[in-house]
N, C-alpha and C positions, 0 to 999 in steps of 0.2 A: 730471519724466521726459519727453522728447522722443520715445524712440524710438516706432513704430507700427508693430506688426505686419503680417506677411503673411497672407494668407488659411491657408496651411501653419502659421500660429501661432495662428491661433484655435481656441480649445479645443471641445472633443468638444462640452459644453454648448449648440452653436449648433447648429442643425439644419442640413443641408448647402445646401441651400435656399436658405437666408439667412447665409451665411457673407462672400458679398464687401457683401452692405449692412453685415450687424454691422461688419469692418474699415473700409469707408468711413466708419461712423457713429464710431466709434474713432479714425478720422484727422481728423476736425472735430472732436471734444472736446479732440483735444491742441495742436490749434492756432487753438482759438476763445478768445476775449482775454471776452468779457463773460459773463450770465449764463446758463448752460446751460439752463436750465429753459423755455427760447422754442425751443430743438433739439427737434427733431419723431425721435423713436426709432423704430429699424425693428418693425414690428407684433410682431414673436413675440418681444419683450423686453417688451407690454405688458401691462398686468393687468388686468383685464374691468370694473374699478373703480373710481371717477372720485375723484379726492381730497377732495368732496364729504361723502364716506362716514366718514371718514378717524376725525372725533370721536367716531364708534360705539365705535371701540375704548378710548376713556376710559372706558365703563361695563360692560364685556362679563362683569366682576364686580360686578355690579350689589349685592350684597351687601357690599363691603366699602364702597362708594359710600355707601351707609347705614348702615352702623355708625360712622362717624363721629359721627353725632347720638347717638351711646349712650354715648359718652366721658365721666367725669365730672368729670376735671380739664381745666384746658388743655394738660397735657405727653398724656394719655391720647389727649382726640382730634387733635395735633398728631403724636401715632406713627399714629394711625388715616389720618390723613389723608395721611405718609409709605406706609404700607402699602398702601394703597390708591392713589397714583399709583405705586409703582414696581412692582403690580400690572399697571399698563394699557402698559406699554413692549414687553413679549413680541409683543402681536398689533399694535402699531403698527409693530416694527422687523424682526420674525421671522418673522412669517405666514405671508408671501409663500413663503419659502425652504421652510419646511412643509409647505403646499400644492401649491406648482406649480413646487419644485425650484431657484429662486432667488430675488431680489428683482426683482419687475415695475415699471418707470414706471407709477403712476397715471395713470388718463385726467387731461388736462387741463384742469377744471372750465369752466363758462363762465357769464359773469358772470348774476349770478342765478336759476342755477343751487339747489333746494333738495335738502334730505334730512329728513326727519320718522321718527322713530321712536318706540318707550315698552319699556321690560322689566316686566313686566306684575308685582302686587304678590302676592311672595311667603312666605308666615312671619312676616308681619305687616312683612317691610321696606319697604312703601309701593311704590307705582308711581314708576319713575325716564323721564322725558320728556327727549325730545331735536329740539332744533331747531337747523337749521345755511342757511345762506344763503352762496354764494359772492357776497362784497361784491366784490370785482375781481380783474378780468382780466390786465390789467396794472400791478403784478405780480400773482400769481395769491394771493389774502387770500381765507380761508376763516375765517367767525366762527361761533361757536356759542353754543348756551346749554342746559344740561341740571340739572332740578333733579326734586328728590326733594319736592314740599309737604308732603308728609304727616309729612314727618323735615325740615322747615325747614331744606334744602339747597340750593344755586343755584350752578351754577359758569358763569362764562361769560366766553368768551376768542377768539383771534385766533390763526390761523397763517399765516406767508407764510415763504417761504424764496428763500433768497439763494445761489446755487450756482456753484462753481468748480473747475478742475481743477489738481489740485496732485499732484507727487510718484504716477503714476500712478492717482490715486485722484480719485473728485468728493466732494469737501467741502461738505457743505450747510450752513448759517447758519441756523438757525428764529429767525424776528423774530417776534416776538408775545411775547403773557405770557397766565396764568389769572388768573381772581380766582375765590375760594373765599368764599362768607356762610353761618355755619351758625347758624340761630336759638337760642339757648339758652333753657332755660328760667324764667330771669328777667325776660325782655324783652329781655335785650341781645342783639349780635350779634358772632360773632367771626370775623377776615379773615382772609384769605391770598392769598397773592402765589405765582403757582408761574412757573417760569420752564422754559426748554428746552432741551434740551441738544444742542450740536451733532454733524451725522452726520456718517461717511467712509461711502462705498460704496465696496467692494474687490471684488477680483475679477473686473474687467473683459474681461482679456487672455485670459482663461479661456473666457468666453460664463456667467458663473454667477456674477451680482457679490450680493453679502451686504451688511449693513448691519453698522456697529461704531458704539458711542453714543462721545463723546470729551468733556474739557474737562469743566466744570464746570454743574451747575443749582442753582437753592435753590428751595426751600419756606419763608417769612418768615408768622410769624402775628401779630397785631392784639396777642396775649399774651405777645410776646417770645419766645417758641420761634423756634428757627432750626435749618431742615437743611441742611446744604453736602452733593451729591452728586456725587461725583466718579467717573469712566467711565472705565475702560482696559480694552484688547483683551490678549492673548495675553501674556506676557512682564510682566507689569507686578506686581501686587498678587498675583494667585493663580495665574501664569500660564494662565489660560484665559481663554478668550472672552467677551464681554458681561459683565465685571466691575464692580462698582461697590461704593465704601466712602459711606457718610452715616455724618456725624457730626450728632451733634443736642445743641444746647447750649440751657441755661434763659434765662430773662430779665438772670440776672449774667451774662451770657458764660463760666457754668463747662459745658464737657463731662461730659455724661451718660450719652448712648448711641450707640454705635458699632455701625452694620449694617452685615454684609459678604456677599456672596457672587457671585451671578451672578441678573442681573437677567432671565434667562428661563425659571431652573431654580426655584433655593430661595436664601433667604438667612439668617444668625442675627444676631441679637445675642451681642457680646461678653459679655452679660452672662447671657445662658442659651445653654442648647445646642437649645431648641428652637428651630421655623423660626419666621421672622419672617414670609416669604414665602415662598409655595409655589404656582407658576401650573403646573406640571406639570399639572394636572386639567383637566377639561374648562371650558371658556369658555360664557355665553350668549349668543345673537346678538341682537342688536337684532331686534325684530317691527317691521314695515312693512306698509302696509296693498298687497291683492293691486296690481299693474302697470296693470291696467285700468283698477282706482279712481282712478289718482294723477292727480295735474296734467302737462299737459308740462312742464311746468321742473322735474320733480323728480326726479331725476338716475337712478334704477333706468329709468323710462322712457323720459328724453331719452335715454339711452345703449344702451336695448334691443338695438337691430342689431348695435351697433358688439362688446357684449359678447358674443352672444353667436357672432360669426363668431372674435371672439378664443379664446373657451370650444372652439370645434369646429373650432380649427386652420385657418379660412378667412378667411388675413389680407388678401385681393386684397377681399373683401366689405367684412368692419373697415377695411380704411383708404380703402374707396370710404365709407361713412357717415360716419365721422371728420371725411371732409375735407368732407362735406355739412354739417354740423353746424357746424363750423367756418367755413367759406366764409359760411354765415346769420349766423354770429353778427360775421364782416365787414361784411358788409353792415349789418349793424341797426346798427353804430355807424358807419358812412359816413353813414345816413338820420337819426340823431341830430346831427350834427355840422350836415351840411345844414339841419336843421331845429331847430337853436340849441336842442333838448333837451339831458336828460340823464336818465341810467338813474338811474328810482326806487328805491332798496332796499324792500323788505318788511317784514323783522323788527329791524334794527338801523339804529344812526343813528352815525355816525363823529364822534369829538369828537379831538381836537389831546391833549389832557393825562389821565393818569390820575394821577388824586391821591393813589389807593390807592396802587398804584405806587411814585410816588414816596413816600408815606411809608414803606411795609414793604420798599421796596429799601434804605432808608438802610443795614438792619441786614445788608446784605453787599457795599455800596458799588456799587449797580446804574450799570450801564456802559451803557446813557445812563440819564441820571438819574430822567428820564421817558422813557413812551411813550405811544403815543395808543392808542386802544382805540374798540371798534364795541359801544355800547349797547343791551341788548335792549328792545326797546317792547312787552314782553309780552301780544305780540297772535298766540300760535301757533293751530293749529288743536287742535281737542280729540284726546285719545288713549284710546287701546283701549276696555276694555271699563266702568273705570270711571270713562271720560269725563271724568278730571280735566284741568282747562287745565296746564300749563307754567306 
């Protein structure tokens, strides 16, 4: 799509305010050739929340995070551990729209940048711990690692995205992958490979752009379980919105289970009528310790001002800290370059191959064959109340 709006064609959604930046911003997307994600958005499109945060919403049901260790077969926790990711999609893709009436740009993390959190232990499902480090800037790779010890859980993985403008819409690519280790109680230990699925964001022309999940993810286990998840918007499967069919096949490659519905609402299996998934209910938030406590690098803090001029509609404040913020974090790599350093990581260490990977991708002919991945060195700070490490 070429064409670009007039200010007369921007929808009600923009506040009158900011109607000729929104359309300027509009007119560089449609005719900017590389990746979008280096585009600086007019303030009142942005969300108070730095993409930093982002892996909170993988445990925000921190219950079903842990009932994966209660499975007793491998088809059991291989559906637990399906239920449980297509649990965590709502508040990663729909939040926004929820909350604060569309979908907001996340702050732009910067590099080493952290986020620490814990879901404190409830009903005996253990304390679930989360550590996240933005490893870079350019492009913007946010790694994480969140494990449950007490239910010999550990997931820990990579996001970066690759963004384009296509057919009126921005296209985003998520480059990264999960890996899933759940302790059994044999001794052994059983994997997974979870992959990501690419976005559209619609609704630009309007001022009130939404997110739609597209194409294809798997979930691959170490026991030969395999889910193919596949994502269509409006017109496709059930014609509505945030759709999605997983099929889940055994170690022969025969099909088992087929879950359908709408990955925001509820979903069934084919093979009962009751829900498979159901996030309609309330969500937990991640606990963080009070702003004062925290380190500067940790992202509720570093980003104090900036969020909260955005929160109270004063975007001339937000984007004077933004660009202060920003402007330092120039500089600190101009004075690294100068001085033949280079920015240490903290919690992870970046290696070229993941072997997992590449073994558990063969079973859906992972597109590239490998990938690299950001290693946790299990050196987080202690959480909540009872004080267990990560």
């Amino acid at each position: 799509m070429t064409d670009t709006p007039s200010n007369e064609q921007v929808g009600e959604a923009v506040p009158s305010a900011q109607r000729s930046s929104w359309t300027s911003f509009l007119k560089s997307i449609a005719s900017f050739s590389g990746d979008l994600s280096s585009m600086t958005a007019p303030p009142f499109i942005l969300s108070p929340v730095s993409l930093t945060e982002f892996p909170a919403y993988w445990c925000e049901r921190p219950e079903l995070f842990a009932a994966i260790a209660d499975g007793k077969t491998p088809e059991e926790r291989h559906l637990a551990v399906l239920k449980w990711f297509i649990s965590t999609l709502k508040g990663q893709y729909t939040s926004r729209n929820e909350s604060m009436g569309s979908e907001k740009k996340p702050l732009n993390p910067v590099l080493g940048e952290l986020f620490y959190g814990y879901w404190p232990d409830t009903n005996g499902r253990g304390q679930t711990n989360l550590v996240v480090e933005q490893v870079s800037h350019h492009p913007p790779i946010t790694a994480y690692y969140i494990s449950n010890p007490s239910k010999g859980l550990a997931l820990q993985g990579h996001n970066a995205q690759k963004t384009s403008f296509s057919g009126g819409s921005i296209i985003v690519k998520q480059i990264g992958h999960a890996s899933l280790t759940v302790d059994l109680p044999d001794g052994n230990k059983e994997e997974y490979i979870i992959t990501l699925p690419r976005l559209r964001i619609d609704g630009l022309w309007y001022g009130s752009p939404y997110i739609e999940l597209a194409e294809t993810s798997w979930i691959s286990s170490s026991s030969g379980w395999l889910s193919t998840i596949e994502y269509k918007g409006k017109g496709y499967f059930s014609g509505k919105t945030h759709s999605f069919k997983a099929t889940v096949t055994a170690q022969n490659g025969a099909q088992v289970h087929v879950i359908e519905g709408q990955w925001h609402t509820t979903s069934k299996s084919t093979k009962s009528s009751a829900n498979f998934t159901d996030v309609t209910g309330p969500k937990e938030e991640v606990t963080v310790q009070p702003i004062d406590a925290q380190d500067e690098w940790e992202s509720r803090k570093l980003w104090g001002k900036v969020a909260a001029g955005i929160r109270g509609g004063d975007f001339e404040t937000a984007s004077r800290e933004k660009s202060k913020i920003e402007n330092e974090q120039r500089q600190r790599r101009k004075d690294e370059v100068a001085a033949g350093t280079k920015w240490e990581l903290k919690h992870f260490v970046h290696v070229d191959e993941d072997p997992l990977y590449e073994r558990l991708g063969k079973a859906f002919k992972a597109s590239p064959p490998t990938e690299d991945m950001y290693v946790f060195q299990n050196n987080a700070p202690t959480f909540g109340p009872s004080a267990s490490s990560a």
